[in-house]
C-alpha positions as CSV (number, residue, x, y, z in Angstrom):
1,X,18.0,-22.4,14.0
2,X,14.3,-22.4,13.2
3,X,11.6,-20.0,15.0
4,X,7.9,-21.0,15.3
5,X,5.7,-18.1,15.5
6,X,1.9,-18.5,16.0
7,X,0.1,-16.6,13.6
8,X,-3.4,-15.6,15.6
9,X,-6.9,-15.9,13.8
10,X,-9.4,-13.2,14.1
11,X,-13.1,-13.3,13.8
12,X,-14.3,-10.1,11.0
13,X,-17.6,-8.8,12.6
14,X,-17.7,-6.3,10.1
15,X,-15.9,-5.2,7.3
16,X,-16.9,-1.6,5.5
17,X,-14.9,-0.1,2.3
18,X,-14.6,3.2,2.5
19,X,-13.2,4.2,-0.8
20,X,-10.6,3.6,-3.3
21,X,-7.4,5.1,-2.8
22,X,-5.1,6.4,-6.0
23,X,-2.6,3.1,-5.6
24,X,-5.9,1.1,-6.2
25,X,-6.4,0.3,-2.7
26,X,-9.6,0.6,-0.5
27,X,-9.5,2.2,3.2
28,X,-11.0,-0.4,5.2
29,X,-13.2,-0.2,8.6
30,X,-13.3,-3.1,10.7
31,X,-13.9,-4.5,13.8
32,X,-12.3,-7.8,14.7
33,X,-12.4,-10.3,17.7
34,X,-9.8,-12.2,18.6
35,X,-10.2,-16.4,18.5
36,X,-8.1,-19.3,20.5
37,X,-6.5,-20.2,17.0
38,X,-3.5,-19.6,14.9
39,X,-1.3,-21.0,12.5
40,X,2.1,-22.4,12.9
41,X,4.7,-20.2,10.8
42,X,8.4,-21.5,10.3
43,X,11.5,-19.4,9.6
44,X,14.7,-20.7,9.3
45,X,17.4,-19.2,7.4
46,X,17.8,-20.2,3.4
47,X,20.2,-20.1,0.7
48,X,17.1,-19.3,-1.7
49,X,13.6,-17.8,-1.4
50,X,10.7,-20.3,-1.1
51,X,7.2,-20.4,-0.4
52,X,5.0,-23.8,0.8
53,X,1.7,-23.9,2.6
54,X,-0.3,-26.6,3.7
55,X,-4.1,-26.7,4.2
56,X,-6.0,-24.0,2.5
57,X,-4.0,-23.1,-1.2
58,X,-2.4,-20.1,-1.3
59,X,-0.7,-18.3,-4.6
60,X,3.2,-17.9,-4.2
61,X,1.9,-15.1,-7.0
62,X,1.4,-11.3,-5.6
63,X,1.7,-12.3,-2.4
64,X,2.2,-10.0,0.2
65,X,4.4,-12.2,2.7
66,X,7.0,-12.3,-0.7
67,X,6.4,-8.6,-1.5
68,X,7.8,-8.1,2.7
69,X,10.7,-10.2,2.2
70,X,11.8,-8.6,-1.1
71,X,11.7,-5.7,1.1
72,X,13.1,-7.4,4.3
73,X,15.9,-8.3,1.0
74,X,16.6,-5.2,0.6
75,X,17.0,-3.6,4.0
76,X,19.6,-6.0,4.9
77,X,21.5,-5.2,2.0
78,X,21.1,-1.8,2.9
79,X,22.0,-2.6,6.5
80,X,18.8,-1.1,8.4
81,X,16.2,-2.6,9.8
82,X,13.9,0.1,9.0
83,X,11.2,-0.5,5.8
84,X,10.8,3.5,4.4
85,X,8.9,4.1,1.8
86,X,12.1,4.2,-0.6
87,X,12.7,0.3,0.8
88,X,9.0,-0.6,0.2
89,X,9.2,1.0,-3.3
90,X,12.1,-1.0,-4.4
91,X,10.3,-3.7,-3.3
92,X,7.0,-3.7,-5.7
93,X,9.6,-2.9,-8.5
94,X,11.5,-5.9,-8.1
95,X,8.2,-7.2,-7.6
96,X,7.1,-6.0,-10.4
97,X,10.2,-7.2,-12.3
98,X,9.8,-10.7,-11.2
99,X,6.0,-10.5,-12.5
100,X,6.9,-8.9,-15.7
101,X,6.7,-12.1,-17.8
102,X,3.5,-13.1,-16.4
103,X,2.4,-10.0,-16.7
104,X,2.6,-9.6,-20.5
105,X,1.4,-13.5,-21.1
106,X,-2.0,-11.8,-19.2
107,X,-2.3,-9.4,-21.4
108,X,-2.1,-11.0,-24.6
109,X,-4.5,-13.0,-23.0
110,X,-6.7,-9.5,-22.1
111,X,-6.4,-8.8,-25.5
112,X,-7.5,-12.1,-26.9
113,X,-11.1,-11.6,-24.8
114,X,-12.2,-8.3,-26.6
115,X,-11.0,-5.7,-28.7
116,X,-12.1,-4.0,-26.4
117,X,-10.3,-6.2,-23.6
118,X,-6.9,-4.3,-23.0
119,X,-8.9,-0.8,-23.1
120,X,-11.7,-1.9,-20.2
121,X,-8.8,-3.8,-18.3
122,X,-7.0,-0.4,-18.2
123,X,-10.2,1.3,-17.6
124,X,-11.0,-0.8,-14.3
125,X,-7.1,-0.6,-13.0
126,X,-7.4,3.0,-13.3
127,X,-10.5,4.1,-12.3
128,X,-12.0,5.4,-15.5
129,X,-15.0,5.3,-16.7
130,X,-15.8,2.3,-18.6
131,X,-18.1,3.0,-21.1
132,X,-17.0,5.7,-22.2
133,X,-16.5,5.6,-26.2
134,X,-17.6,1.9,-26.3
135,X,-21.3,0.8,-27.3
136,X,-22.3,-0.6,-23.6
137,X,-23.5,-4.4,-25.2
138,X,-19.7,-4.0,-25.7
139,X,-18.5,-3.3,-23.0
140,X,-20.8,-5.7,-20.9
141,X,-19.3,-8.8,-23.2
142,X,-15.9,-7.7,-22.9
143,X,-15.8,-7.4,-19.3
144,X,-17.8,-10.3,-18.8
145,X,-14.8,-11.8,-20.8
146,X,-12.3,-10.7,-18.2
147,X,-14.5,-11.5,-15.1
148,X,-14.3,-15.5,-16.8
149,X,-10.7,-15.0,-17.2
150,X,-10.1,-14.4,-13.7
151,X,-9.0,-10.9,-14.3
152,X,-11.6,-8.2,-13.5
153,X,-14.3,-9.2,-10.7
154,X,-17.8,-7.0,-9.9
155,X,-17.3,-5.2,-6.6
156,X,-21.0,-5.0,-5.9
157,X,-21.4,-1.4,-6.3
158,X,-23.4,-0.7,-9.5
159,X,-20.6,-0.6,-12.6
160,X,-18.0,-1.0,-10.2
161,X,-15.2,-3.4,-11.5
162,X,-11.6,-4.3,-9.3
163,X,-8.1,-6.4,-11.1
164,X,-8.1,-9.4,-8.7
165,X,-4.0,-9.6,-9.3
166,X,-3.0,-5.8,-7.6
167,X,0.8,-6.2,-9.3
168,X,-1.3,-6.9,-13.0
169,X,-3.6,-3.4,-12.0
170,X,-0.8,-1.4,-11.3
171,X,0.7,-2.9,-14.3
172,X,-2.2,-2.0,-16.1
173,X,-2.4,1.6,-15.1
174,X,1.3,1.7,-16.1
175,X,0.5,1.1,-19.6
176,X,-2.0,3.8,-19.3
177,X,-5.6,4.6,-21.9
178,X,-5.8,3.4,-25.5
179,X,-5.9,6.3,-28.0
């Protein structure tokens, strides 16, 4: 049996961060309208996992429809159809599991930017400040490595950096500062 479900556009009037939270994610303020479109999403059961979109390209990577289903995975081996946060935490670690590979072929590449790379990668996943200890024409080609690398991007406020990939910045953090 396959369901369609619509998937209903909205219109972003406004969009405000208000901060950044200790998982590395922002508290948001929005106000949205409602539009007369939508995309068509397909479910059907499956012996495997797979992910295919049409139309705009989308990464299979990080995304958060696969982070739900590991979790939707693991409620229904668990028999409940309830996420907690115990559900949704085993969820980012297989997650996180299934990145793992990727994960350390980006930091080799981090550290092939700088010496400094790995420590200002870790810096901007964590929150730190980024300067510190590192002479600041440094620091400014070394994170202008990581911005070309598709890593790091400028959030707009002054010396304020973000990890794109939030399963590589919470990876990241994991490996904690540089002595």
């Amino acid at each position: 049996m396959i369901f369609a479900l619509p998937a209903r556009a909205k219109l972003n009037l406004d969009l405000e961060v208000l901060g950044r939270n200790a998982d590395g994610f922002h508290d948001l303020r929005t106000t949205l309208q409602a539009v007369a479109l939508h995309d068509l999403i397909e479910i059907e059961p499956a012996s495997e996992t797979t992910f295919m979109t049409s139309g705009l390209r989308v990464s299979a990577e990080n995304n958060s429809v696969l982070l739900a289903q590991q979790a939707h995975l693991i409620a229904g081996r668990e028999l409940t159809r309830r996420l907690d946060g115990a559900i949704v935490a085993a969820a980012l670690g297989a997650a996180m599991r299934a990145e793992r590979l990727k994960h350390e072929q980006s930091l080799e590449r981090i550290r092939s930017i700088s010496r400094y790379g790995q420590r200002l990668a870790v810096r901007v996943a964590t929150g730190e400040r980024l300067y510190q200890g590192i002479a600041p024409q440094n620091a400014r080609r070394a994170l202008k490595g990581l911005r070309d690398a598709g890593i790091v991007e400028a959030t707009g406020r002054r010396g304020g950096w973000v990890v794109l990939d939030p399963l590589l910045r919470r990876y990241l953090a994991e490996l904690g500062p540089l002595t």
